[in-house]
C-alpha positions in Angstrom: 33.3 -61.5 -10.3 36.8 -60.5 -11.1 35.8 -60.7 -14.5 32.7 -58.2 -13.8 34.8 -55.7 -11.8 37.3 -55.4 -15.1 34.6 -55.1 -17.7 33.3 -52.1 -15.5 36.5 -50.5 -14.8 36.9 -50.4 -18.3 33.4 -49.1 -19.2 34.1 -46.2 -16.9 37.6 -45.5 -17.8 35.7 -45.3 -21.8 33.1 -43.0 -20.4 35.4 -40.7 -18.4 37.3 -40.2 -21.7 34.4 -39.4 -23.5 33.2 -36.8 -21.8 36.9 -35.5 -21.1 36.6 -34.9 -25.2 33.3 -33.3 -25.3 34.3 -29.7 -25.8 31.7 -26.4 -24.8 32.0 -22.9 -25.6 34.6 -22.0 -23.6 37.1 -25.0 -24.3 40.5 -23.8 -24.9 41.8 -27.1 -26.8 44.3 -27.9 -24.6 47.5 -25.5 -23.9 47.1 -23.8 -26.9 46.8 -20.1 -25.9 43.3 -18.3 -27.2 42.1 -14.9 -26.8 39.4 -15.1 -23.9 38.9 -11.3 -23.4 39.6 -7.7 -24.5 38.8 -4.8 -22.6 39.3 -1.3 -24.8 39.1 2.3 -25.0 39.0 3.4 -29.0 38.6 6.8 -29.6 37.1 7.2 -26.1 34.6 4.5 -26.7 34.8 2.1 -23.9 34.3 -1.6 -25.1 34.7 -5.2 -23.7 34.5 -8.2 -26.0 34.8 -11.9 -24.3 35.3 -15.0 -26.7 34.3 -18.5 -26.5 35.4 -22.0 -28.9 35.1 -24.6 -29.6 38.5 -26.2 -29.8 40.6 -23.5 -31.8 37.0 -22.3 -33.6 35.3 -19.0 -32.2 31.9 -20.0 -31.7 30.8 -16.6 -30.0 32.1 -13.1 -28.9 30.0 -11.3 -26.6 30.7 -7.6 -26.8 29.3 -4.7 -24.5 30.0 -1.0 -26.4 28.8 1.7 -24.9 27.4 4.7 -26.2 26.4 2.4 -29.3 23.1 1.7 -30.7 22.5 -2.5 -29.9 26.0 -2.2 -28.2 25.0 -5.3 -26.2 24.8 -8.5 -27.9 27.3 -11.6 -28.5 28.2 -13.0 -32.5 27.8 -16.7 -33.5 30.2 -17.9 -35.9 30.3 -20.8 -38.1 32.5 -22.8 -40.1 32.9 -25.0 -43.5 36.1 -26.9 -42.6 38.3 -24.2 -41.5 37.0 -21.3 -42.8 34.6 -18.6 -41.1 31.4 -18.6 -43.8 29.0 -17.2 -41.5 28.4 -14.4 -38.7 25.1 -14.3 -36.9 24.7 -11.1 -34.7 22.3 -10.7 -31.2 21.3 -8.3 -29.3 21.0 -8.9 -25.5 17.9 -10.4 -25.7 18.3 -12.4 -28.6 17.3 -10.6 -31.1 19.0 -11.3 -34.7 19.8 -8.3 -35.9 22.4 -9.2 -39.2 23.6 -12.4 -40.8 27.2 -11.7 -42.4 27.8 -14.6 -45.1 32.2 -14.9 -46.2 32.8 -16.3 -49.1 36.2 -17.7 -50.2 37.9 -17.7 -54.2 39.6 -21.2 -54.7 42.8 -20.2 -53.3 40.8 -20.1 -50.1 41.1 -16.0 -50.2 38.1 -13.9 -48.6 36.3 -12.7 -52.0 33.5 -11.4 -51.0 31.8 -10.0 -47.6 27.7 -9.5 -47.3 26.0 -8.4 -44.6 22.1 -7.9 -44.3 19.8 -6.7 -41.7 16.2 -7.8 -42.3 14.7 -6.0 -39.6 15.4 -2.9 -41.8 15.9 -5.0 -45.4 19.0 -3.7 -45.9 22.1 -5.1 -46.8 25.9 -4.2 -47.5 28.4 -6.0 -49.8 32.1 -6.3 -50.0 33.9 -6.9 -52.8 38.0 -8.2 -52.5 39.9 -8.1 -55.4 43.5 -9.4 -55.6 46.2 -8.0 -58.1 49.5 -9.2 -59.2 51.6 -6.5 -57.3 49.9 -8.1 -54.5 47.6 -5.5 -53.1 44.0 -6.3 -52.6 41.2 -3.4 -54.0 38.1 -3.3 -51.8 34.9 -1.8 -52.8 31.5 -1.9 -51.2 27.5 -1.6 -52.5 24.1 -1.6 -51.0 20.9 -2.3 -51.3 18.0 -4.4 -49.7 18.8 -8.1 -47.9 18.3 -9.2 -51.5 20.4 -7.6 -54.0 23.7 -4.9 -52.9 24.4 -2.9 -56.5 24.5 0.5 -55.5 27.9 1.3 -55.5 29.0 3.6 -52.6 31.7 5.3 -54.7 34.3 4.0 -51.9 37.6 2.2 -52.9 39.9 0.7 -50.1 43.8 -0.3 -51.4 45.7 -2.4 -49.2 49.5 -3.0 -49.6 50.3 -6.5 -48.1 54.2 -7.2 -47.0 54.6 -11.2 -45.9 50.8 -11.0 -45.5 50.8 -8.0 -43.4 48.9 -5.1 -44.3 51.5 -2.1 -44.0 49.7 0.5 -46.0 45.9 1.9 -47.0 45.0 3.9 -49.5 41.5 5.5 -49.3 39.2 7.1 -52.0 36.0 8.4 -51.6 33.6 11.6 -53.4 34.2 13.2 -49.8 37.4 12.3 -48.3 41.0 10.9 -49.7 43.6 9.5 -47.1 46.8 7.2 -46.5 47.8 5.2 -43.5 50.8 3.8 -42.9 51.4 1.0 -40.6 54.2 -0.7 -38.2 54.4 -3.6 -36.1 56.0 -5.8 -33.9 57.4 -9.2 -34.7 55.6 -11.3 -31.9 52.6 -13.1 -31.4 48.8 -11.5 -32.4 46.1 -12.5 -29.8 44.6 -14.4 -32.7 47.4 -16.3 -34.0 46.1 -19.6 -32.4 42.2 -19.0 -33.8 41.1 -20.8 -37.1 40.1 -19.2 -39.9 40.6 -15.5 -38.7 43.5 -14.9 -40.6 41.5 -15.3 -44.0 39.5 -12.6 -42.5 41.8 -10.4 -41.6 40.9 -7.3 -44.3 37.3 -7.5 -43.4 38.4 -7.4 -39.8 40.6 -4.5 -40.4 37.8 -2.8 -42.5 35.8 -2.9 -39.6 37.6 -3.0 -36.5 41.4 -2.5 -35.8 40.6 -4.8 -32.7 41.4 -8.0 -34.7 42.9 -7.2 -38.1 46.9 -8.1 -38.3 49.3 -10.8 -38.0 51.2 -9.1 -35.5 51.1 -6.0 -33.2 50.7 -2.6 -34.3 53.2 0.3 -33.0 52.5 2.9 -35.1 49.8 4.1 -37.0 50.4 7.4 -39.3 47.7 9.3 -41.3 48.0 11.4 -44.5 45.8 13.6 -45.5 48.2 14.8 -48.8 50.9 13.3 -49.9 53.9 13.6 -47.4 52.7 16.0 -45.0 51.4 13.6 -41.6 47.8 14.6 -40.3 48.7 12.4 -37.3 50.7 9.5 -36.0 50.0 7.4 -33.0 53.0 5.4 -31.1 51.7 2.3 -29.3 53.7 0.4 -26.5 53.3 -3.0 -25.3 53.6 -5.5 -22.5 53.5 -9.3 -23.4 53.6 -12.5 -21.3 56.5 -15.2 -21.0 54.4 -17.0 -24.5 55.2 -13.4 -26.0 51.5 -12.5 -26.4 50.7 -9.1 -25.6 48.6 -8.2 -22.7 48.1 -4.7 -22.9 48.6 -2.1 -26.0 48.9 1.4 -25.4 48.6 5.0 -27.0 51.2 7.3 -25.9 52.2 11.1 -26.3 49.3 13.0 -27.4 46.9 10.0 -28.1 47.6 8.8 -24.4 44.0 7.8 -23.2 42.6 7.6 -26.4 43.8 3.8 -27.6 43.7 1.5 -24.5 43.5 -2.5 -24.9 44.1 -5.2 -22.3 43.8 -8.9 -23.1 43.1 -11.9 -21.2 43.8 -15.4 -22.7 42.8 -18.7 -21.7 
């Protein structure tokens, strides 16, 4: 009997530890701090995006925009090994409403970017091209879920410094402008989440939510050379792990740039 009670201790103690492994959407992986919420006013735009892993992988973010068209829905991401290959966006109700598909050149740099909507057969393409001097040209096309060739006569430079993007130069038939950018040195929200950073100029393309190493404090536009159009001074509060927990626009662009974050 003594015998019996042991085998089943141990059985229990085996199961108890299996299940303690099994992770769900909103496992944190341990005490590693992740990003769990942001809450945001950009532009005046009021937005709240929650995330969800598993382990150190996003497997969802559920975001609520308002004032936007399909502004309620949640993105499922997967993986190949530790790179973010595919985006599936939802409306509320389930809906798919795009499939974004990353693709990666050997040195595990984001290369290209396409994003299709079949509802409407239409797609978007994104183009990364890295140079010597170490900035990265960007230029997009469109076309149908099938084939993006139709350039959009839009060329994005970024200037990298230690991987941070600190300057973008913008060319298009209708518009031509600079930004310059300045940051902190401490910790990003997603500096614990794999495979963001090799996604990072997509992300900044398409939402200055989630695209930088660190934290930006200053964000100055040029319309011409040398002669500012506008410049917006962020500060910050962090926690004791040196994260930030709320970014904000002040002087004239007080009200405008809000973000708060929650972490698990």
């Amino acid at each position: 009997m003594k015998k019996l009670n042991s085998y089943f201790w141990i059985l229990l103690s085996i199961i108890s530890l299996a299940l303690t492994s099994c992770s769900s959407d909103s496992d944190s992986s341990g005490n590693v701090t992740l990003l769990k919420k942001i809450q945001s006013v950009d532009l005046g735009q009021n937005a709240v995006h929650k995330f969800y892993y598993k382990g150190t992988k996003l497997s969802k973010v559920a975001f609520d925009i308002q004032g936007q068209t399909n502004g309620v829905g949640y993105d499922k991401y997967a993986y190949t090994n530790d790179l973010i290959t595919e985006i599936k966006t939802y409306s509320n109700d389930n809906q798919l409403l795009a499939i974004t598909t990353l693709n990666y050149n050997s040195a595990n740099q984001l290369a290209e970017v396409v994003k299709v909507e079949p509802s409407r057969n239409y797609g978007f393409r994104t183009v990364f091209n890295y140079t010597l001097a170490g900035t990265v040209i960007v230029q997009t096309f469109h076309g149908n879920t099938s084939v993006q060739e139709n350039s959009t006569n839009q060329t994005t430079t970024f200037y990298l410094l230690n991987g941070e993007v600190v300057k973008k130069d913008y060319v298009s038939t209708d518009m031509n402008y600079t930004i310059d950018y300045v940051y902190d040195n401490l910790k990003n929200p997603f500096q614990n989440v794999t495979g963001y950073k090799a996604i990072k100029l997509y992300s900044f393309i398409n939402n200055g939510l989630f695209g930088s190493n660190h934290n930006l404090l200053q964000q100055t536009t040029y319309f011409s050379p040398n002669v500012i159009d506008s410049q917006v001074d962020f500060e910050l509060e962090y926690n004791n792990n040196n994260f930030p927990t709320s970014r904000y626009a002040t002087g004239s662009f007080s009200g405008v740039y809000q973000y708060q974050y929650e972490y698990y």
